[in-house]
N, C-alpha and C positions, 0 to 999 in steps of 0.2 A: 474479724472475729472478736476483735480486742470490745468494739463496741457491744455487741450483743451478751459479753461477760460482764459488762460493769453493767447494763440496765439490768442483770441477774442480780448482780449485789443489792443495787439500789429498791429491787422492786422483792428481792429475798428468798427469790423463785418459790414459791409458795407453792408447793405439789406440781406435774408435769399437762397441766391444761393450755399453760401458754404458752403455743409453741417458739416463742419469740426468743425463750429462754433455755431452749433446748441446748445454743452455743452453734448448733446449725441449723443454716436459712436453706428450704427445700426450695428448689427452683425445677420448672419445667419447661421447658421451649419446643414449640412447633417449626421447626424448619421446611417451609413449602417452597419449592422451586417450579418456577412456571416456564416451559419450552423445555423442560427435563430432558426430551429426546434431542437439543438440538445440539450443533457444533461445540460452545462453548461450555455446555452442561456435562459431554462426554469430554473434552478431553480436559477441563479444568476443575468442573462444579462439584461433580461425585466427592472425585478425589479430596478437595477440602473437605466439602462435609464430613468424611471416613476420618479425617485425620483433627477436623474438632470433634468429632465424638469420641476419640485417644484421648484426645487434650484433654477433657473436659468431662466427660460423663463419668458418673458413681453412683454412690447410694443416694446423693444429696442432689443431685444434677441431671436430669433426667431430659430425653428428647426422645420426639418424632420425627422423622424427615417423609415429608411429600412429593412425588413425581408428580406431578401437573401440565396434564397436555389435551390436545384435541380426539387421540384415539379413543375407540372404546375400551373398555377395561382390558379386557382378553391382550390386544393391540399391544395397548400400553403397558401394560404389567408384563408379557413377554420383555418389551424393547428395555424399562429399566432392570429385569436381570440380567441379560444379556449386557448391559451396560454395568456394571455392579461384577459380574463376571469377568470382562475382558478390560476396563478401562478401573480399576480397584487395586493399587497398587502396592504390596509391602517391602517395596527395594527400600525407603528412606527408613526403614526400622532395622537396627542391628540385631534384634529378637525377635527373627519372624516368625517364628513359632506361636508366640502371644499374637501378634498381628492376625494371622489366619483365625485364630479363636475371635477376635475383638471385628474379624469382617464377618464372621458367623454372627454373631451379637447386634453386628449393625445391619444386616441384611434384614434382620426378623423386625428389626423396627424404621424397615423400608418400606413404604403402600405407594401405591398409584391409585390415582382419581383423575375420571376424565371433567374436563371442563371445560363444555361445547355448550349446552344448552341452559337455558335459566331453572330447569330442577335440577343441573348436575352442580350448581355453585348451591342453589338448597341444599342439597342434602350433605355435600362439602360442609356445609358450616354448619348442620346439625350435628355430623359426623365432631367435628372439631370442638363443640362445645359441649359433649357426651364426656368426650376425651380427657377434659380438663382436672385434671387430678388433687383430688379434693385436702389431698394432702399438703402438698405446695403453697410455696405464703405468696412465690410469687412465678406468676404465667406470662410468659412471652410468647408474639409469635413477627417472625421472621417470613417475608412474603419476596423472594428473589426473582424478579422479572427477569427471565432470558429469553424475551422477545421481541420482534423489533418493535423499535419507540413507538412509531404509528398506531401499537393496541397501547400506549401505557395510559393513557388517560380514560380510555372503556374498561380495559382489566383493574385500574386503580379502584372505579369506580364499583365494581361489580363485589372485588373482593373486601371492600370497605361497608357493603353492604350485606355478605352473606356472611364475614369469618373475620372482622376487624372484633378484637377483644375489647368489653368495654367494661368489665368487671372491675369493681377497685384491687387494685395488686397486679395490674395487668398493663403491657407494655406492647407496644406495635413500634415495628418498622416495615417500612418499603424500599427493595432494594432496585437501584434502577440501573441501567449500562446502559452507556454513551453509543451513539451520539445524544446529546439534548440537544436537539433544534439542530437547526442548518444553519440559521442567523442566530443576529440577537432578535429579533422579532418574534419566530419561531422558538426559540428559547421560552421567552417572555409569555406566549400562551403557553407551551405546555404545563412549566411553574404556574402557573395562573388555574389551568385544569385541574393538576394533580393537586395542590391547594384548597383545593372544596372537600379533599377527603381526609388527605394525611396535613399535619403540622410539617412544619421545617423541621425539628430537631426527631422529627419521626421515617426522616426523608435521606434515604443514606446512597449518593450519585458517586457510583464504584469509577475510579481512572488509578486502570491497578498498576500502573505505573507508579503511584505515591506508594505502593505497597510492595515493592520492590524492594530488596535486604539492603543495595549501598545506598535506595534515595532516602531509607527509612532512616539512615546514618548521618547523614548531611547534616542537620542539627545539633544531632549531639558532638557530630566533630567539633565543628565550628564551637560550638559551647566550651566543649573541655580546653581548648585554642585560642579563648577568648581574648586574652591579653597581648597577644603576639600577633593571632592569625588579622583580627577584625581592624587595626592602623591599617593591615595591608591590601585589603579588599576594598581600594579606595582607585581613583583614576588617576592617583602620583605613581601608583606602584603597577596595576594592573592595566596590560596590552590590548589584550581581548578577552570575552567569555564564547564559547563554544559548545554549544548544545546540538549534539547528535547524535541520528538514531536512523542508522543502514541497515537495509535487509538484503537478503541475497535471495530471496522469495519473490515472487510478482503477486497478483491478485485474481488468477485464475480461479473461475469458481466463485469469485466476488464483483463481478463486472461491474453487474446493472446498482450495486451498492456505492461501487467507485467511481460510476458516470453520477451519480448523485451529490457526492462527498467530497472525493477527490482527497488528494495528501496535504492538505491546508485544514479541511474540516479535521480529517481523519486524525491526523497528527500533532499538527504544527500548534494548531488553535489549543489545546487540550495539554495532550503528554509534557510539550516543549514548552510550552510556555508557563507551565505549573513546575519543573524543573527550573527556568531562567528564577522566578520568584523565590526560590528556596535557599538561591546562590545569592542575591539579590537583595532582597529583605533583610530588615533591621534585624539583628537578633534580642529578641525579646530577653526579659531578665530570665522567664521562668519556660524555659520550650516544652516542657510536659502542660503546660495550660492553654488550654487549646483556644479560647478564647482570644489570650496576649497572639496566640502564632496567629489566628485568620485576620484580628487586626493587621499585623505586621504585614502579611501577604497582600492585603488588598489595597494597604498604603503602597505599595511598591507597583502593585498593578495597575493604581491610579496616577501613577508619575510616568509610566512608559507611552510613550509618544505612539499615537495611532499606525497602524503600518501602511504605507502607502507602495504604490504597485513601481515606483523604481528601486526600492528597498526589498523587491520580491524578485524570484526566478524559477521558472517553472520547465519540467521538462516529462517528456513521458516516454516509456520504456518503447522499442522500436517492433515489436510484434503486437502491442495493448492490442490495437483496433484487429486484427485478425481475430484475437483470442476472442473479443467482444464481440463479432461475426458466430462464432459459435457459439452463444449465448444467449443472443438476443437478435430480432429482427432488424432494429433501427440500430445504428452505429452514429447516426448523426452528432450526438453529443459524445458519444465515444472519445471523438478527435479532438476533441478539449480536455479532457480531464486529464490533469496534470498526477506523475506519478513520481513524480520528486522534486521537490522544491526547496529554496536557501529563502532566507531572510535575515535583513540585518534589524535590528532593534535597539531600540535607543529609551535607557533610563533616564529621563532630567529629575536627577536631586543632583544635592551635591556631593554626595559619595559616589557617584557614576557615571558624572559629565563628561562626555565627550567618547567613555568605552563603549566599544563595539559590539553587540550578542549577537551570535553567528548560529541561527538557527538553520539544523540540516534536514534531511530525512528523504530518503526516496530508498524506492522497490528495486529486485535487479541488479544490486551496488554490487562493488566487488569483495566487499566483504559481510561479515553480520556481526554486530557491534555497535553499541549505545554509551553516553560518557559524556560526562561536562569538564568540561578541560578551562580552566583557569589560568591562561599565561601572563606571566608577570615582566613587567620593562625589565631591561638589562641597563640600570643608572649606574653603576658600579664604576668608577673609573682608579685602575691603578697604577700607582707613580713608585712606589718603593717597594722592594722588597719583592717585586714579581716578574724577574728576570724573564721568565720563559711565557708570561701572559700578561706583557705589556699593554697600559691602555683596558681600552672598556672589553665584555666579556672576557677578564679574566678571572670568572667563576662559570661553573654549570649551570646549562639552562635552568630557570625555576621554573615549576609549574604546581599546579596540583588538578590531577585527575579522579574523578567520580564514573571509575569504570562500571559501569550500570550491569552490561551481558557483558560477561567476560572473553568472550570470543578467543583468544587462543591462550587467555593465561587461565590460569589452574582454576582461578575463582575470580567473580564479582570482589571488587574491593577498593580502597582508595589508593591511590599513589602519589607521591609527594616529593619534589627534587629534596635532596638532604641539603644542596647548597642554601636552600630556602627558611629550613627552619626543620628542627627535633620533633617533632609530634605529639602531645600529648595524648594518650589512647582512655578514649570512657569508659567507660566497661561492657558496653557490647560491642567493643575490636579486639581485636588480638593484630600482634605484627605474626606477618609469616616472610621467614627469611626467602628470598632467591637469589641465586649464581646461574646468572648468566652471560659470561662475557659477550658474545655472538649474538645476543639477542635484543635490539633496541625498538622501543616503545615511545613512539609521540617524541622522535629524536635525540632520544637518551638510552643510555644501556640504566634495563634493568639493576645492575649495581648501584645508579647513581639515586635508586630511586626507593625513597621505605614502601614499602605495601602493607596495608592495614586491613584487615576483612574481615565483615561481619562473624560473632561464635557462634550465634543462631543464624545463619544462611538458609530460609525458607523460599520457596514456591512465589510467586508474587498474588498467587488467590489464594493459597493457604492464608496466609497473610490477612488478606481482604476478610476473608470469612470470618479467621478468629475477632477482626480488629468489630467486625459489625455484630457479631454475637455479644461483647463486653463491652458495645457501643463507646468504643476509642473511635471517634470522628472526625480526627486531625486528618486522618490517612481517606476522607472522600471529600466531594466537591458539595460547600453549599451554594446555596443561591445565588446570594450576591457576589461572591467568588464567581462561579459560569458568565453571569451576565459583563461582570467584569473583563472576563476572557473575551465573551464574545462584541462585545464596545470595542474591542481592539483590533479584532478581524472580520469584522462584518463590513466595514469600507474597503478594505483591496479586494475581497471575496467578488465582490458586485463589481471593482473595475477590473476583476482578473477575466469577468465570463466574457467569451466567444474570442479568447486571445489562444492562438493555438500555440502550446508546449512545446520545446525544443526535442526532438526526437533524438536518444540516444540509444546505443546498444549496450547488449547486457553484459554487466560484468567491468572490465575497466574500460572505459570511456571516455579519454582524458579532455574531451568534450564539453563536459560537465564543469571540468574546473571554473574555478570563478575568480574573482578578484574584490577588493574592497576598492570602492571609488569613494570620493569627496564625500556623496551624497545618498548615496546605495551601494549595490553590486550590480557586476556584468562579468558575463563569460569572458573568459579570454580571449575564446578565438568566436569570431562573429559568426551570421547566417551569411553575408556578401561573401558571392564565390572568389572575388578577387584576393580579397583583406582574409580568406582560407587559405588561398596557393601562397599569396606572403609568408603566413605565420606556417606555418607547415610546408613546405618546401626542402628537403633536406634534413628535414627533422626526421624526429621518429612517427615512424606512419601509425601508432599508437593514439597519437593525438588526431587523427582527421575526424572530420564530423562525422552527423549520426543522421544529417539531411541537408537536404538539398531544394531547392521552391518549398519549403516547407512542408516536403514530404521526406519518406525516408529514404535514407541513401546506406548502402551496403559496396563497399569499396575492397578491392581485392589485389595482390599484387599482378596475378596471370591471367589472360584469359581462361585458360583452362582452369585452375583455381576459382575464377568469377562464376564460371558456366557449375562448376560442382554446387556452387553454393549457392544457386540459383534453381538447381534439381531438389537439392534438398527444400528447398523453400516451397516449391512448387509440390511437392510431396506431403510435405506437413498442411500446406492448405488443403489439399484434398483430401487428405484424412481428418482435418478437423469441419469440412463443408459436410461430409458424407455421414459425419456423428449428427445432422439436422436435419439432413435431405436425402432420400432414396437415391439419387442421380446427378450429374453436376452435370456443367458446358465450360468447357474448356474451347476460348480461342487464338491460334496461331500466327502469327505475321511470315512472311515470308522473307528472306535472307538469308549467309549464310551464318551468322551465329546462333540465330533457331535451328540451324542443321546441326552445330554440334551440341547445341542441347538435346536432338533429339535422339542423337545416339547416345549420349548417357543415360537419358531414362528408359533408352532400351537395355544395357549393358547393363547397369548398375542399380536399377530400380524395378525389376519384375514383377517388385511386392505389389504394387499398383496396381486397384484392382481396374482395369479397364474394363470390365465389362459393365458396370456403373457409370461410363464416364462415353459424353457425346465429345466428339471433336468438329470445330468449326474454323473457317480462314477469315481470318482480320483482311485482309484484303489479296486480290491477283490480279495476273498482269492478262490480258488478252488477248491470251494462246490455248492451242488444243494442250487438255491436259498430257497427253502424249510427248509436248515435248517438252527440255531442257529446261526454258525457261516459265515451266508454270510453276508457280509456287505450291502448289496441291503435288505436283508428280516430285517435289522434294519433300514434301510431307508424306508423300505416302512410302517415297524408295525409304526414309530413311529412320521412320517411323511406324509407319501403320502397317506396312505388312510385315513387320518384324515383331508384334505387338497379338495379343488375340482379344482384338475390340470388335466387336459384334458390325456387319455389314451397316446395320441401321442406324447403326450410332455415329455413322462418319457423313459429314456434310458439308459437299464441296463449291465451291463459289460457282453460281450458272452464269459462268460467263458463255457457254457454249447451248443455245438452245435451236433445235430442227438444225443442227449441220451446224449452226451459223456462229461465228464467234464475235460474241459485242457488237450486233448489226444495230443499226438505229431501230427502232420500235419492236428488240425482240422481249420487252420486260425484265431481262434476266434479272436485276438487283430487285426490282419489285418479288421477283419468283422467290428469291432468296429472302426477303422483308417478310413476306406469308409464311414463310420454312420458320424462318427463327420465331414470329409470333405462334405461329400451332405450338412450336414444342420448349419456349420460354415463354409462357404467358405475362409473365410479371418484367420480360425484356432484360435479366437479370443474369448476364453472364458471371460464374464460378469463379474462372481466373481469366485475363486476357493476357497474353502475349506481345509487348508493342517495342519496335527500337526508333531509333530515332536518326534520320538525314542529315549529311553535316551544313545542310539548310536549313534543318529544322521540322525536316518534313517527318511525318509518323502514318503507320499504314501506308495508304496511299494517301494523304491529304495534304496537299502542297501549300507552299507560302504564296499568298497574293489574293487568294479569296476568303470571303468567309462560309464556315463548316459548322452554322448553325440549323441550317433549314429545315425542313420538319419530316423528311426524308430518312428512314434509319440506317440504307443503304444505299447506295450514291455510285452513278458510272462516271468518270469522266475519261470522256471521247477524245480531247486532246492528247491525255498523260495514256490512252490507251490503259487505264486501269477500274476493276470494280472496287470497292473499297465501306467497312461498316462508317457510320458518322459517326461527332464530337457527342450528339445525341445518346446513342446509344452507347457507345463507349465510356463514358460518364455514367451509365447505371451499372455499372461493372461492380463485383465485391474488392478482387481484388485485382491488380493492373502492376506488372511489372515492364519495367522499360530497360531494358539490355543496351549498353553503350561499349562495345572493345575499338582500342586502336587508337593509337595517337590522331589518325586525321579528322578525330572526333573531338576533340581537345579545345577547338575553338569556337564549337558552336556553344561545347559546355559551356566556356568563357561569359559567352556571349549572350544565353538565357539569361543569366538575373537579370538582364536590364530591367529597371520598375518601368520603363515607355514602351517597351515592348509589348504584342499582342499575341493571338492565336491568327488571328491573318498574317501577321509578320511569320509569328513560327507555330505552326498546327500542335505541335507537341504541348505549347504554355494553355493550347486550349483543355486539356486531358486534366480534367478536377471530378473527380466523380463525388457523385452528390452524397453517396452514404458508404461509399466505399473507401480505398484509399491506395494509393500508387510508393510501392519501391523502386528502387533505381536500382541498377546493378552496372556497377563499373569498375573497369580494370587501371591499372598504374597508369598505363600506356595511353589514354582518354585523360585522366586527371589531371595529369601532371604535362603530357606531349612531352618532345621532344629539349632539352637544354641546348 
């Protein structure tokens, strides 16, 4: 304001025609959000907008906000009240009395416009330039793409032609959400695309992670610090840096995004790596110039050494491919995309030779919590004077933490060992004291550590919103920043695809754990079954893996315990096949640990709706089903007629045709081959049923031939059994393999062999092509006998 009073003096304001001298600048801004109706528009977008129109709007400051989507008007204009109703929130105002007035206020200058067709962007941009208030010295408009990337470069195009302002006084941005690109390749055309409309500095690429309240702090700590903090952020003093970021959420509902993406595109590439930079980078003289700061970040971006795929670890949560079954037809690349991944990274300057960046992040974790943790060497060594902490460590761990999500403490905020260093605070921290003796953090009580936290603690898109309305641009991604990013993980990316993910289960997993080697990381405990029963033997069965042949494995102390956990499994599949499909097929093996599953889903599971659901036999033996040993008259005593599944639905192995049981030339597997094509046309059994011989045998398909042949049913006349093939059994969705008993113990052993086949053991044959196989095993199998 200081400025627009002295050109009054100098120019002498001569009568009130220039409005330049008024001492206020009229400003108007169109804020247009495009995907208005979608995810990220409800439960984040509204909401800033409402709370920059608090900020910001008066006599002098004026705004529109636009809903922008593909419904017709009627459609759309319902969907954003109802949105504006339910997702419009005044808990963050101590005066909500004013609030409620100020969403009445911002309701009435809410519209919706649909923008489907090329008169509906016509009349959008006549509409818009009717609008422009002739009062105003100066017009803004704000264009927030909340849709996927795949339209940004036709919607750029469109809105740059009906509704880009070109009046002098007048200002555009385009706001865009990540991902940009898959690669650098893909990166490189879209910038390239969106470049024929908008300018760079017109170009605002949101990763609202930089817009977060303690990442927003990182600078200015470090700033106000400068003299103490910055000797010590060097590779004499600092152990490792550790960038992570755990969810206790999966990606349900996001499949066919995260068969695309995965937690490397998604995360690592982006959020983490834009984090390690901030920790990282030189501190510039002046960190409000945003200039000096994206210098400083891209020199730092340009010294970290490419990431290669032994310096990577990849893992994915032990239901992903089921949930992607209900989702999506093809699962094929399902069984690749990784849903947690480590990385180490490597700064070469000379302030960070040789330290470690320990980048985390995966779905499922057992907690939810984000944080750059800076540990520092323990060089301390005492000789006098420290009777009772002789020798080195006798001081408190140092560290300093950038608790991101604060997860179980009170607030986001930094943490800092006190044996480290005093803190100087900038002025958007405040210390907030805590007493907790009982409660330690990152290996230290609470006591030993100051806490610092943001005094403005905003939203991470509040944030975003206000920073792109007042075009602060430190807080998003330019260009050569992305391309930056992506030069660094576009080469593991390409040697990660077709490497399948270590399967883990949800929650704690001690699986997952890793280790820092010479030259990368590695898990601690391996996929080799043996180098498993080593390290885990007598331990805490906490740590056992999450798979086995590279499939998943679900490990139980009791039988009985195993068999529960295997009904539930089998339950949840059929409730999530029957949310895609009218009807499923369920097929059974014969034995007796399918016999006590089959009385738990009788007893304990009723909710099942069986009358949806066909039952069929994975294989039987070659007897009347009358007697003892048919595998059908144990499925039916101890199952089906305890069940009310419809006459039609049940489909039992013809091993018995005209009297005759398994004669040579009576068809019967052919008869059952037609059965399963009439009423599977696509050959695609629901769930199958399968355990395994302490031979290795499965169903009935024995070691010593091969169980390729083109056949989908198969008799063999020696073993006296009918039995489905490796063929069909392979197009299964999902395939669970039941193992109890110690005298199963040795064949488990015995499978990893890499020389081993499916003619040696029928079981190594069981891959199915888009489906995917659990294991279910008990102590007494895993472990045998000591």
């Amino acid at each position: 304001m200081e400025c627009w009073a002295a050109l009054c003096v100098i120019l002498g304001c001569i009568g009130m025609h220039l409005v330049l001298c008024s001492g206020d600048k009229k400003t108007h801004t169109d804020f247009v959000l495009i995907g208005a109706g979608g995810d990220l528009a409800k439960k984040y977008l509204w909401q800033s907008m409402f709370q920059l129109f608090i900020n910001h709007a008066n006599d002098n400051t004026t705004f529109n906000f636009y809903g922008c989507g593909r419904s017709n008007y009627e459609e759309g204009r319902d969907l954003i009240d109802n949105i504006l109703q339910k997702h419009i929130s005044c808990e963050f105002m101590s005066y909500s009395d004013l609030c409620e007035k100020k969403k009445v206020s911002f309701s009435k200058i809410v519209r919706y416009f649909p923008l489907k067709t090329d008169l509906d962007f016509q009349n959008f941009g006549l509409h818009l330039e009717m609008g422009d208030s002739n009062e105003a010295v100066e017009v803004g408009r704000i264009m927030y793409m909340a849709i996927p990337p795949s339209a940004y470069a036709s919607m750029a195009a469109k809105m740059w032609e009906c509704c880009y302002g070109k009046a002098p006084m007048m200002w555009n941005r385009l706001v865009l959400e990540k991902p940009f690109g898959s690669d650098y390749q893909s990166a490189v055309k879209m910038a390239e695309e969106i470049a024929k409309y908008y300018k760079e500095e017109e170009i605002y690429r949101v990763d609202h992670y930089l817009g977060k309240s303690v990442v927003k702090q990182i600078l200015p700590f470090r700033h106000a610090n400068r003299d103490i903090l910055e000797p010590l952020l060097t590779s004499d003093h600092v152990s490792r840096v550790e960038v992570v970021m755990k969810e206790t959420i999966g990606v349900q509902g996001r499949i066919d995004f995260y068969d695309q993406y995965g937690i490397v595109r998604d995360v690592m590439q982006n959020h983490l790596t834009e984090l390690l930079a901030l920790v990282a980078m030189e501190l510039p003289d002046e960190i409000t110039n945003t200039e000096q700061v994206d210098k400083s970040r891209l020199r730092v971006l340009s010294q970290i050494k490419s990431v290669n795929k032994n310096s990577v670890l990849i893992g994915q949560y032990a239901d992903y491919v089921m949930q992607a079954q209900s989702e999506k037809e093809n699962v094929t690349m399902s069984k690749f995309t990784p849903t947690f991944g480590a990385a180490r990274v490597e700064v070469r300057n000379r302030r960070w030779s040789g330290v470690p960046f320990i980048l985390v992040s995966g779905k499922h974790l057992d907690e939810r919590s984000s944080f750059i943790r800076v540990v520092f060497k323990e060089n301390d060594f005492c000789i006098s004077g420290c009777r009772h902490h002789n020798g080195s460590h006798w001081k408190g761990q140092k560290q300093i933490i950038f608790q991101i999500g604060h997860g179980n403490l009170p607030s986001a905020g930094i943490m800092v060992s006190k044996d480290l260093l005093n803190p100087a605070l900038p002025s958007s921290l405040k210390d907030l004291p805590v007493t907790a003796d009982d409660i330690a953090m990152y290996g230290q009580s609470l006591n030993d550590l100051t806490f610092l936290v943001p005094k403005d603690n905003q939203p991470a898109y509040v944030t975003v919103v206000d920073d792109m309305f007042l075009g602060r641009r430190e807080s998003f991604v330019a260009k050569e920043r992305l391309l930056s990013l992506w030069r660094l993980w576009s080469p593991v990316l390409n040697d990660l695809q077709g490497i399948a993910p270590r399967l883990y289960q949800r929650e704690e997993d001690r699986s997952l754990n890793f280790k820092l080697t010479s030259n990368g990381l590695q898990y601690m405990f391996t996929d080799k079954f043996n180098a498993i029963l080593e390290s885990t033997y007598g331990q805490q069965f906490s740590s056992l893996p999450a798979s086995y042949l590279d499939q998943q494995l679900v490990i139980k102390p009791t039988e009985d315990i195993l068999i529960h956990a295997a009904a539930e499994y089998i339950l949840n599949a059929i409730n999530e096949r029957l949310k895609v499909k009218d009807d499923i097929n369920i097929a059974f093996s014969g034995g007796n640990s399918p016999t006590k599953l089959f009385q738990i889903l009788v007893d304990k599971y009723q909710q099942i709706p069986w009358e949806f659901i066909h039952i069929w036999q994975v294989d039987e033996r070659c007897v009347s089903r009358q007697l003892d040993g048919s595998n059908f008259k144990l499925l039916h005593d101890h199952l089906i007629r305890n069940i009310r599944v419809p006459y039609m639905n049940v489909h039992p192995m013809t091993v018995e045709v005209a009297d005759r049981v398994c004669s040579p030339g009576d068809r019967g597997n052919a008869i059952y081959e037609e059965e399963i094509r009439h009423h599977i046309p696509d050959l695609q059994f629901d769930l199958i049923l399968l355990g395994v011989g302490s031979d290795g045998h499965t169903a009935s398909l024995f070691p010593g031939k091969s169980h390729e042949g083109s056949s989908l049913v198969a008799m063999d006349t020696v073993k006296a059994r009918m039995t489905l093939t490796l063929p069909l059994l392979n197009k299964g969705k999902q395939i669970l393999v039941l193992v109890t008993g110690s005298k199963k113990h040795d064949i488990l052993m015995t499978l990893p062999d890499d020389k081993k086949t499916a003619t040696d053991y029928p079981i190594l044959g069981v891959k199915p092509v888009v489906g995917n196989v659990t294991w279910f095993v008990d102590y007494d199998a895993w472990f045998g006998t000591r």
